[in-house]
C-alpha positions in Angstrom: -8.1 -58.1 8.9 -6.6 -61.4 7.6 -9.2 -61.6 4.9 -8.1 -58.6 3.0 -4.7 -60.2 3.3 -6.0 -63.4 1.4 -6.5 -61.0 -1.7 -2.9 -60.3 -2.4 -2.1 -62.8 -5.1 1.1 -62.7 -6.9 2.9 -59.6 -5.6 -0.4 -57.8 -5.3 -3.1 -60.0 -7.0 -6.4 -60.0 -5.3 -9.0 -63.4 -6.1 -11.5 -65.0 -3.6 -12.9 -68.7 -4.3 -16.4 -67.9 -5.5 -16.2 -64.6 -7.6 -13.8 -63.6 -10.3 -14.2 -60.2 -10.0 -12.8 -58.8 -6.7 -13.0 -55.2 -4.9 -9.0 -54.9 -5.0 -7.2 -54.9 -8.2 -5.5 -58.5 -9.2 -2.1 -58.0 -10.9 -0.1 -60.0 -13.0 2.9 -58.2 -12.1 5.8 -58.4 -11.9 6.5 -61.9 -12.5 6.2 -64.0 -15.1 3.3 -66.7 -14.1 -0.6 -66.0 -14.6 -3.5 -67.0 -12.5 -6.6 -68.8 -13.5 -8.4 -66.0 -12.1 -9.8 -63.0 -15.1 -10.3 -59.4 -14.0 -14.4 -59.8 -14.3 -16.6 -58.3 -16.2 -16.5 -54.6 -17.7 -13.1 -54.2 -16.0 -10.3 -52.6 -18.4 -6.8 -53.4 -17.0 -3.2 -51.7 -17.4 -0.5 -53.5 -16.3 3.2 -52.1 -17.2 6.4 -51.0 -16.2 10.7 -50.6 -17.2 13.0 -53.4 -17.4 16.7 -53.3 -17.6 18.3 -56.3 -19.0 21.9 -57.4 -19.0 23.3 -60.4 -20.3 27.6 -61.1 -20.2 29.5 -64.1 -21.5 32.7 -64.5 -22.8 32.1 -63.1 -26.4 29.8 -60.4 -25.6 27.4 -58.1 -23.7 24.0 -57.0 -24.0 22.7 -54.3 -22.4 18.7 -53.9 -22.8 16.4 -51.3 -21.8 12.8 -51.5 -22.5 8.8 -51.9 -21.4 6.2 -54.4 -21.1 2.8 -53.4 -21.4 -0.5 -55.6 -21.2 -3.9 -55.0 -21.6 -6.4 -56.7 -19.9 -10.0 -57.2 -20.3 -13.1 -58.4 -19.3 -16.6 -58.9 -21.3 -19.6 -61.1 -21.7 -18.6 -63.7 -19.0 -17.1 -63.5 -15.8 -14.8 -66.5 -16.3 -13.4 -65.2 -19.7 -10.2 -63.0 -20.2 -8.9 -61.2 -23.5 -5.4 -59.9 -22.9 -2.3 -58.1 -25.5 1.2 -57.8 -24.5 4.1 -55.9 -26.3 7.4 -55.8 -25.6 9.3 -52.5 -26.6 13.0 -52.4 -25.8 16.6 -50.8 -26.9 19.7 -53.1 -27.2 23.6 -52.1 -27.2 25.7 -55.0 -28.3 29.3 -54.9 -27.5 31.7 -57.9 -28.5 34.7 -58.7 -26.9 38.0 -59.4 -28.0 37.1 -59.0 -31.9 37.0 -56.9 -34.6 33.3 -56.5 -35.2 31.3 -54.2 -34.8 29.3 -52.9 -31.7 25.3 -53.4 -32.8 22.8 -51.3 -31.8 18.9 -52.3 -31.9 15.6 -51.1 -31.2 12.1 -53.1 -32.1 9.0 -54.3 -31.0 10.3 -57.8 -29.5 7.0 -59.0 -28.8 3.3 -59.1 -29.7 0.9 -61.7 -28.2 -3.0 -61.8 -28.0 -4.6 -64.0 -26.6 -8.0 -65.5 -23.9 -8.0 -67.2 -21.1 -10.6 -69.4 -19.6 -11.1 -70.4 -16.3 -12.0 -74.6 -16.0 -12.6 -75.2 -12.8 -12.4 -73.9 -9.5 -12.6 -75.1 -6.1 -14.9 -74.6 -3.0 -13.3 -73.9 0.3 -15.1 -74.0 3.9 -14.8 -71.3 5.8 -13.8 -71.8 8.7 -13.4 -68.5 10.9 -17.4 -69.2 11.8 -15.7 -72.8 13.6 -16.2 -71.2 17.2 -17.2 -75.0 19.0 -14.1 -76.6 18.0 -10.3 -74.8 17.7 -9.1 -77.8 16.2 -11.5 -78.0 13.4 -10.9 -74.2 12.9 -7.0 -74.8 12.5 -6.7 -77.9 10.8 -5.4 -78.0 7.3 -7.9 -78.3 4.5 -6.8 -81.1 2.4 -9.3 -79.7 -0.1 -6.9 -76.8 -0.6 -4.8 -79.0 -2.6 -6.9 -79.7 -5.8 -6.3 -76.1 -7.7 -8.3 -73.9 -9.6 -7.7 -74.3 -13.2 -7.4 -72.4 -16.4 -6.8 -72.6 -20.3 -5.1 -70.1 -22.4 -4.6 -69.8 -26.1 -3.5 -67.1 -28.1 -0.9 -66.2 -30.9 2.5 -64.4 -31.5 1.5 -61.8 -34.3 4.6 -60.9 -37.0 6.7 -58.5 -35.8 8.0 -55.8 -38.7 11.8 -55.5 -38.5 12.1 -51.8 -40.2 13.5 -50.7 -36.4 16.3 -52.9 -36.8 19.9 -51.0 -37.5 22.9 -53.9 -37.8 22.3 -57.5 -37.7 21.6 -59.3 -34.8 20.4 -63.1 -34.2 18.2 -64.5 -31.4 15.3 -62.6 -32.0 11.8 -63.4 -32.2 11.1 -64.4 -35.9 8.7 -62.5 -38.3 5.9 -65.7 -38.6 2.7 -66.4 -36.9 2.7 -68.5 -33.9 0.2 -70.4 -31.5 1.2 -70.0 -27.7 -1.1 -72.4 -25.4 -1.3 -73.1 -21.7 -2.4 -74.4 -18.4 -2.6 -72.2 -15.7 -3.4 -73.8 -12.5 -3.8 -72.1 -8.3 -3.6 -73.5 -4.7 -5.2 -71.0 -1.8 -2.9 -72.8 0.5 -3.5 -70.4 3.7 -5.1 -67.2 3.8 -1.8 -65.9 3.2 0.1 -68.1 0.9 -0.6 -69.1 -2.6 1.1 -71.3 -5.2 0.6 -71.3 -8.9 1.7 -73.2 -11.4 2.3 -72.8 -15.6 2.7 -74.8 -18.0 3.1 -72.8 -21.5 3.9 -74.1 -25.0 5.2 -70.8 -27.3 6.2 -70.4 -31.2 4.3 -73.9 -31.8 5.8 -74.4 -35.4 8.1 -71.7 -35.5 12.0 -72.1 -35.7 12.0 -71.2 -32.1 9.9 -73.1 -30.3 10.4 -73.6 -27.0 8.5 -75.6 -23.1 8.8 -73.9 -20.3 7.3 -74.2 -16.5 6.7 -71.7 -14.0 6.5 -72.1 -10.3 5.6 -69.1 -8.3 4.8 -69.2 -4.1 3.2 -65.6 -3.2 3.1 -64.7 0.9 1.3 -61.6 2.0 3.2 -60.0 5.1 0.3 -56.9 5.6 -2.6 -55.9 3.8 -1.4 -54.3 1.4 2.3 -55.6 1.3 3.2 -59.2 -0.8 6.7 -60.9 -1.5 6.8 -63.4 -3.6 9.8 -66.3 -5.4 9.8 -67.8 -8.7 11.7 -70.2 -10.8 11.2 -71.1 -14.5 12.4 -73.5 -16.7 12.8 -73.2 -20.7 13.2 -75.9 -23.2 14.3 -74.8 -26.6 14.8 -76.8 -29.6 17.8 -76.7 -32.4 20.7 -76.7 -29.3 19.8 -73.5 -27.8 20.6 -73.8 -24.3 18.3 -73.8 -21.8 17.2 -71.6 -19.2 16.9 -71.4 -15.7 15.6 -68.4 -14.3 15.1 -67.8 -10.5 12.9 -64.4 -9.4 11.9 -62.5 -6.8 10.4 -59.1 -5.6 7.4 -57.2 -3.4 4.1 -55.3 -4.5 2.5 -52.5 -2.5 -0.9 -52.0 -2.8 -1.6 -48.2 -3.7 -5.0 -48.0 -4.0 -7.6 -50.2 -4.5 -7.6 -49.7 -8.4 -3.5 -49.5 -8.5 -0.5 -51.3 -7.1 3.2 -50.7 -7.7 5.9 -53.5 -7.8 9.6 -54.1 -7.9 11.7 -57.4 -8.9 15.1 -58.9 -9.6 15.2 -61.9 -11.6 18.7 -63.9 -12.4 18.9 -66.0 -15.0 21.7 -68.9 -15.9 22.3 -70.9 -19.1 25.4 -72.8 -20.6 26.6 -69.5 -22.9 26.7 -67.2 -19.6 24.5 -65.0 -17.3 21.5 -63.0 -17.4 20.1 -60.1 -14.8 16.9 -58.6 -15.0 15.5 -55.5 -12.6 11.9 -54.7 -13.3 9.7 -51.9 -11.8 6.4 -50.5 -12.4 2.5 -50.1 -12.0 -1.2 -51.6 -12.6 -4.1 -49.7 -12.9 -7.8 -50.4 -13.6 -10.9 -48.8 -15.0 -13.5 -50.4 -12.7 -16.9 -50.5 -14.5 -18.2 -54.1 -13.4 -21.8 -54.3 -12.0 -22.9 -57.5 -9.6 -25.4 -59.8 -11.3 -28.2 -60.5 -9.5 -31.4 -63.4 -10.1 -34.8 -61.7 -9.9 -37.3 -63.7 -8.3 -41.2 -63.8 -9.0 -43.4 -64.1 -5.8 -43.6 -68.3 -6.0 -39.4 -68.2 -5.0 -39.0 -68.6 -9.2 -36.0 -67.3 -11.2 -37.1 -64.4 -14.0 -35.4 -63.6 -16.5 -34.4 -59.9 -16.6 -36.2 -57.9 -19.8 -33.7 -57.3 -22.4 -32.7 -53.1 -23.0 -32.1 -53.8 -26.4 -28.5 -53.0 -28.7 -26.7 -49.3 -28.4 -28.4 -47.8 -30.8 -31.6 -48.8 -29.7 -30.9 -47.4 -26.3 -29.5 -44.5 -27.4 -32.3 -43.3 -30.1 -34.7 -45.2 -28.6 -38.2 -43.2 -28.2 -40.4 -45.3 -27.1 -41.6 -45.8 -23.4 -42.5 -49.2 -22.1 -46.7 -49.5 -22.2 -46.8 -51.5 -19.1 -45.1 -48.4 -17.0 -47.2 -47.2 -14.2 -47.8 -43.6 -14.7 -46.5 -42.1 -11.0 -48.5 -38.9 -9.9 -45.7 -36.2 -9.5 -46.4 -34.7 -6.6 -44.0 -31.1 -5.2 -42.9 -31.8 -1.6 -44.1 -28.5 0.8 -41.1 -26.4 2.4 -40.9 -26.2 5.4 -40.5 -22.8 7.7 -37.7 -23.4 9.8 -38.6 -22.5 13.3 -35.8 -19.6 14.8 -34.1 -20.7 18.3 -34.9 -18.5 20.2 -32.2 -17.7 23.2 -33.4 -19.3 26.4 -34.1 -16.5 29.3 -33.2 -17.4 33.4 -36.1 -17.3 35.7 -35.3 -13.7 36.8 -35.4 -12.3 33.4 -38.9 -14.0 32.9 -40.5 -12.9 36.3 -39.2 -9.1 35.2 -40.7 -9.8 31.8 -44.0 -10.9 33.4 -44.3 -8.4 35.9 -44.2 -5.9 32.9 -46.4 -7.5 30.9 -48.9 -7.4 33.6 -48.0 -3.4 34.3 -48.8 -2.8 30.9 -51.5 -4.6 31.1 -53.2 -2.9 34.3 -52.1 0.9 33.0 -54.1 0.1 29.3 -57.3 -1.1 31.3 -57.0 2.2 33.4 -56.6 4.3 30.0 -59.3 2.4 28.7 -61.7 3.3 31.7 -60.7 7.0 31.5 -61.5 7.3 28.3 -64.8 5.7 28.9 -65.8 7.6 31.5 -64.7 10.7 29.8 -67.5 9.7 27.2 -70.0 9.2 29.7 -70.3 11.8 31.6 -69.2 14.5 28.7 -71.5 17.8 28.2 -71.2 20.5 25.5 -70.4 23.7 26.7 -73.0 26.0 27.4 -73.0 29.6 25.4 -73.4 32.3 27.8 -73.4 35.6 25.1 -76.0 38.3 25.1 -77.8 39.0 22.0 -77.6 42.9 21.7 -80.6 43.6 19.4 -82.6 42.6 23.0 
């Protein structure tokens, strides 16, 4: 029961040490952090969910309400990850103590693809088979503290500003940007995990800006996870610097969908930010295990190639080395009536009619036999009168 525990990772993420892909859906929700981990091959992921955001200083407030939404997917090899994320989201501005104007806003904050790639990851004993020693089975692993470890690169794409009514700073700008960074994991215990990420965003861009991201995830059931964050961004040209501290809980749905909640505070020199987040991650599960074929010597094969799409799908021709099976049509079978089973009484009766029956159709039969045996005509007795 503990193992299925291990698979919540994140506030609901689900990753062993030897396989990407995994039988219970891995989330990146609803923190901000990322695992090394992918989602495995042929598996389409949904993750998104509705964010209200509220900022307050002395000059003004910011109310936001909006949606982030990534795609996630899978192809070609198990260790590789292609991913989008958008940002949607409404802002009210309200200043305070002035004559301007409240601002209103709506736009497309953000638009990032992306792949990541995992580097290396670690091999762990397992030691719930330790059944000689309790104290080998307990001890900590101090393999558990090199992590798994994964690259990303992607790029912030332009984002059109013809949503935009009034003018308001601090937005992302309209330019093309590289985002890079390490992603790194430590399986800890089967039920706590630590990750780590270090991200470089905007690269060149008026607002670049260094951040880190620590993230510990527990798992109190099987499918129940709480987890804490805190993050740390570096901007340049005197913006102040944030410090954000996180937390919330994923439940665990299905095994292709979870459903999460957080809070997230954030704190800076110009005032304070809150942030409540809630929402849901699906998956279209089409990944199929890869197995080696092996010839009769113990050698690896390689598997015969099925050709592109369109060959498969217009494709005629059957393969010459097929071995033609004789069809043969299976027989039906009569199914045999139960009959109801009879006492002993009812039997005895029945055989003491039978052999009745019996006795009276031999004495019919004699009858009649004798009947033939011993028949004569009649004799005719009239007087011819002509005599």
């Amino acid at each position: 029961m503990r193992k299925i525990g291990l698979f919540l990772l994140f506030v609901g993420c689900f990753y062993t040490s030897s396989a990407q892909y995994t039988e219970l859906i891995n989330s990146r929700r609803p923190g901000f952090s990322d695992s090394p981990f992918s989602v495995g091959t042929d598996v389409l992921q949904f993750e998104g969910g509705l964010f209200y955001e509220k900022i307050k200083n002395d000059d003004y407030k910011i109310g936001s309400l909006g949606t982030d939404i990534m795609v996630r997917y899978g192809k070609f090899f198990e260790k590789l990850e292609v991913n989008l994320n958008l940002i949607f989201q409404y802002d009210q501005v309200n200043y305070q103590n002035t004559t301007i104007p409240d601002i209103s806003k709506t736009n497309l904050n953000q638009l990032t693809i992306g792949a990541k790639y995992l580097v290396y990851m670690p091999k762990y004993k397992d030691r719930t088979k330790e059944i000689r020693s309790w104290k080998k089975k307990t001890r900590f692993d101090w393999k558990r503290l090199v992590p798994a470890v994964a690259v990303y690169a992607g790029a912030n794409i332009p984002i059109t500003e013809s949503f935009i009514s009034g003018n308001f700073p601090g937005y992302v700008e309209g330019s093309f940007s590289p985002r890079i960074a390490i992603y790194t994991q430590n399986d800890f215990t089967d039920r706590f995990i630590f990750l780590t990420n270090l991200v470089m965003d905007r690269i060149g861009s008026g607002q670049k800006e260094n951040s880190y991201i620590l993230t510990g995830t527990y798992s109190l059931t099987e499918k129940v996870s709480v987890f804490a964050e805190h993050q740390g961004i570096f901007k340049d040209d005197g913006i102040p610097n944030d410090y954000q501290f996180g937390g919330g809980a994923a439940y665990l749905l299905s095994k292709n969908m979870q459903a999460d909640i957080s809070f997230r505070a954030i704190s800076d020199r110009d005032g304070s930010t809150s942030l409540f987040s809630a929402g849901l991650a699906w998956r279209l599960d089409k990944h199929r295990d890869q197995f080696n074929m092996v010839d009769s010597d113990g050698n690896v094969t390689k598997a015969k190639k099925e050709g592109n799409f369109f060959s498969r799908l217009f494709g005629s021709k059957k393969d010459k080395n097929q071995r033609k099976v004789k069809k043969v049509k299976a027989k039906k079978r009569k199914i045999k009536e139960l009959k109801p089973k009879k006492s002993k009484k009812q039997k005895r009766t029945e055989k003491e009619a039978k052999k009745k029956e019996k006795v009276a159709r031999k004495k019919e039969k004699k009858k009649e036999k004798d009947y033939d045996k011993n028949y004569e005509p009649p004799k005719d007795n009239s007087v011819d009168d002509n005599n």
